[in-house]
Every structure is written in C-alpha cells, then in structure tokens.
N, C-alpha and C positions, 0 to 999 in steps of 0.2 A: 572747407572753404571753397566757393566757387571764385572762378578767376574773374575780376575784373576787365572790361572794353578796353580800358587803356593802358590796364599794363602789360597785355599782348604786343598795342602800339609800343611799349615803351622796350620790350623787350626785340621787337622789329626794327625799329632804329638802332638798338643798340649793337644788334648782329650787323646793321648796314655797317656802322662806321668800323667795326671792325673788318669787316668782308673787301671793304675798301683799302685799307693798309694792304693786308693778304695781296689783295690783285695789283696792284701797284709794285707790291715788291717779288711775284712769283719770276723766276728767272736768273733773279738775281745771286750771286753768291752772297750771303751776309755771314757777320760771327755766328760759328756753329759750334758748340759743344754739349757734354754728356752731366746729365743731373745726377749728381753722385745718389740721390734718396731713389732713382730708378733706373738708374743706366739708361737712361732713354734722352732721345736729343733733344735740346730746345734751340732757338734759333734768335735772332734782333726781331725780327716778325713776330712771332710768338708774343714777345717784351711789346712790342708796339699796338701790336691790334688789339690787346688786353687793357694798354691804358687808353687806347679811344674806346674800348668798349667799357671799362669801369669809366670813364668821365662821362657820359650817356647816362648811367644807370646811376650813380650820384649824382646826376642833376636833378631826372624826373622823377625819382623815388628814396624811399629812407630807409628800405631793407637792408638786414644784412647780405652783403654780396660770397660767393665762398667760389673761388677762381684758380684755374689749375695752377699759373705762376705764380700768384703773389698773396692764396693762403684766402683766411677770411679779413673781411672788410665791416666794420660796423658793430653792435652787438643788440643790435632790436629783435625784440621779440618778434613772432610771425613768421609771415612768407621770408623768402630767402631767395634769391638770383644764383644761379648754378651757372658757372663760364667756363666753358673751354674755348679758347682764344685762337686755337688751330688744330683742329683734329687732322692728326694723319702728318704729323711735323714730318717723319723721315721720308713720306712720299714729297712732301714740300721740296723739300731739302734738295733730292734726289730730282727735282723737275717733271716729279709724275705728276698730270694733273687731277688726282684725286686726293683731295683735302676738304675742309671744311668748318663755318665756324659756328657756335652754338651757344643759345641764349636758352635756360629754360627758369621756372618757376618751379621752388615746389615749397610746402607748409607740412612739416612733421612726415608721414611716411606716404602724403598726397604729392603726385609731381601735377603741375596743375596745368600749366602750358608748356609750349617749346617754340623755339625758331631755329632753321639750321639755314645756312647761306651756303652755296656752292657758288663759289667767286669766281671760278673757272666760264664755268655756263651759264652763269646768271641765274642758278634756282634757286627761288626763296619756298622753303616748306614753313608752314606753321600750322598749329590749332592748340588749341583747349579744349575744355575739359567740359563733354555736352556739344559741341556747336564745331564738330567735325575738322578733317585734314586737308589741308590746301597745298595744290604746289603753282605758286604763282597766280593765287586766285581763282584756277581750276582745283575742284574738291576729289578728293584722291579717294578710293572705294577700293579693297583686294578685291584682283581678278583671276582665278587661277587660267595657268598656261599650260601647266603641264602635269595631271593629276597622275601619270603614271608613275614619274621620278621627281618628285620635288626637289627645290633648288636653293640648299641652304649656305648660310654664313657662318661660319664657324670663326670665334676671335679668342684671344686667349689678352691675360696681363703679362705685367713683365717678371713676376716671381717663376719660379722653376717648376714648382707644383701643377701654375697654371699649363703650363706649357705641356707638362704631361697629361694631365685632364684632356687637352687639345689633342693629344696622340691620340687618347683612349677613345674617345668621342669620335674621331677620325676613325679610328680601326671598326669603330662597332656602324656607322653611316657611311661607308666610303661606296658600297652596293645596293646601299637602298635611294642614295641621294646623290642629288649633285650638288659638291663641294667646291666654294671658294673663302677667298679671303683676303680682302683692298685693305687694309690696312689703315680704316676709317670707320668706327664705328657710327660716326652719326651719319654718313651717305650710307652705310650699308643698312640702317633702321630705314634710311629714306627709301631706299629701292624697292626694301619689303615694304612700305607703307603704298607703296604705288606699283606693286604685283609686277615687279619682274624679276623679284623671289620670291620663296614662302614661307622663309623663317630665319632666324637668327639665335645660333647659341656661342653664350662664351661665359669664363669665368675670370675676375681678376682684373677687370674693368673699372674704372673710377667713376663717382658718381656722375662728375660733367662729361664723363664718354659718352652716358647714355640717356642721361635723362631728358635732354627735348625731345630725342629722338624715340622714347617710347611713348611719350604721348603723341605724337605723330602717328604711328602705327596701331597704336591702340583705336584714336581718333578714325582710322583708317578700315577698323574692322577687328585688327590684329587680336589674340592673348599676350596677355603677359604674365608671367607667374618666376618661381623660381624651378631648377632644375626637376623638382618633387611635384611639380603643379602646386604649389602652392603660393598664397596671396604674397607679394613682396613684402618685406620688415619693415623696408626704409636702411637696412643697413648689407642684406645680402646683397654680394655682387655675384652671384649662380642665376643668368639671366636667360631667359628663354622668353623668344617671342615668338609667335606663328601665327599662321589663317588658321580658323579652329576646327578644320575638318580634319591634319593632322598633327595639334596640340598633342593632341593625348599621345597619340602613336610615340613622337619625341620623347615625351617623360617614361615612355614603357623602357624604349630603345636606350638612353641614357642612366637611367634605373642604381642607382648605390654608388653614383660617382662626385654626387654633393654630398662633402667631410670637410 
C-alpha cells in the first residue's frame, strides 16, 4: 500500500499536538510511577500527550490506532497508527532534554510513514515511503563522517535477555566502533537518518519505539533488516539499521546472537 498525502498531514498534526502537551509540561514534577507489565516509568505526560494525540487521529481518520499507554483503539481492517506518546519517559522524568514523540503508519509487515517531534528543539522529522526524509522541511541524505570508526547506537528492552544481548553486542563492537546510548530510540533513528551516526542496533524494543523512526532512516538512505540481514517479519524486534557501506560488516560482527 502506498501512503497517502494526507495521512502524513494527519499523522504531523497528530505528533504536534502531542509534542505540545510534552513541552509545556517538561520541567515539571508530575505523578510518576512503574508499569508493573515493564518496570518501566510512565509519567501524567505520557497519560496526556497520548490522549491529544489519539483525539487528532480519531477525528481525521478510521484506522485502528495501537498506542503504548492505552493498548489498541478501533478494529478496522488495514493501515494502523503506531503511538508512542513519549519516547525516552525516564530522561523526561529525569529533566534530560532528550525525548520525543512519534506518530507512524504501517499496513501488515509495511511501515509506511513516520513523524517524530523533538519538542525540546523544535525538530519535526518525517517521510514516507518513496518521496524521501525531512527534518523540518530540509531533506535529510546519510553523510559519512567518520569511515574509520563508525558511530553506533546500541538500545536494548527491558527483559533481561535483552540486556545481555546488549553486553554481548557491546563486548564484541566496543573496538571497532563508537558506542552510545540516549535512551530514545526515535531521536536516536533520527540522528542516524541525518549522518551524525551510522547505525543503530538493539533488541527488545516495541513496535512504537521504532517504527516512524525506521522509515525515516530508511527514507534517508539507511538498511533495515534484522540482526541476520534479513527482510523484517513485521513481528521481530532484532533491529538493525545502518548506511550500507557497513550493513554487512554489522551482521558479520553480531553473527548467532538473534535466538
């Protein structure tokens, strides 16, 4: 399915009015507590930006919505609206300003568009699928910077398994590459979509972690495959993104650690 003109628009509003909650309330203390299904924090922001961004997305359109706080919305067939309402909650929480909020599309195992808000600095990323990567209406192209040591993003989930994948992954690129890791997956697709990395590995990620954000990078130039180089399912979360000069080399380097 190719993505429609306006439900890009529809999916850009919808990130505004959540990126607006977000900025309004960064600073602030709000109730904070731990989601027993992930030990991970949510926040009243989280709760808020969500329902202005589902009230946007149930006005312009009839999809079903599937959203990190409050589950699926709808049961239509077709495309489908992917929400994460605050990527990067515990940097929120914490007063770091790297967070972000994230609208994407996708229909069966095609993600078809994305939008990601960085509320902090005002960057709007978005594209679809065919008609390239934007950040702020500037079209975003991989540039390498550093072909001697490339500069990856390594993320992990919150299961335990992930985390050791993370070690492992870490022990085996800690000498070939330069490692970080914000604690945001949809800025950290954005940064590689606009070459001030050069790739992105993690396991145990949920689908609204990542999904605008790889068509952004993709739209960008990027690969996407899973940890084995291979095409995504639509249901692995073994996600590997890179500039394709060295895609491969990653999958070599990573090699028997998707199980």
């Amino acid at each position: 399915m190719s993505e429609k003109k306006e439900d890009l628009m529809i999916a850009l509003m919808a990130a505004r009015a959540g990126a607006s909650v977000v900025r309004k309330q960064f600073g602030r203390i709000g109730n904070m507590r731990i989601k027993e299904s992930s030990n991970t924090i949510v926040t009243d922001t989280d709760l808020a930006a969500e329902e202005a961004i589902l009230k946007v997305l149930k006005r312009e359109s009839d999809y079903t919505i599937v959203s990190e706080e409050s589950g699926i919305t709808g049961e239509s067939a077709g495309p489908r609206w992917i929400v994460d309402p605050l990527d990067g909650t515990a940097n929120f929480a914490r007063q770091m300003p790297l967070f972000a909020v994230s609208v994407a599309l996708a229909e069966d195992n095609d993600l078809i568009a994305g939008v990601i808000i960085d509320p902090v600095h005002n960057d709007e990323y978005s594209a679809s699928r065919n008609r390239g990567a934007f950040c702020n209406g500037l079209i975003l192209g991989h540039k390498v910077v550093d072909e001697h040591l490339p500069a990856l993003f390594l993320n992990h989930g919150h299961k335990e398994i992930d985390k050791q994948r993370f070690a492992e992954v870490t022990q085996r690129l800690s000498n070939k590459c330069s490692l970080r890791k914000l604690g945001t997956t949809a800025l950290e697709l954005c940064y590689v979509a606009k070459g001030m990395f050069d790739g992105f590995i993690c396991s145990g990620d949920e689908l609204w972690d990542f999904a605008a954000g790889v068509v952004i990078a993709e739209e960008a130039g990027c690969l996407f495959t899973d940890w084995n180089g291979k095409e995504w399912d639509g249901n692995c979360n073994f996600i590997l993104i890179a500039r394709p000069e060295i895609h491969s080399n990653l999958t070599d380097e990573i090699k028997g650690l998707q199980y």
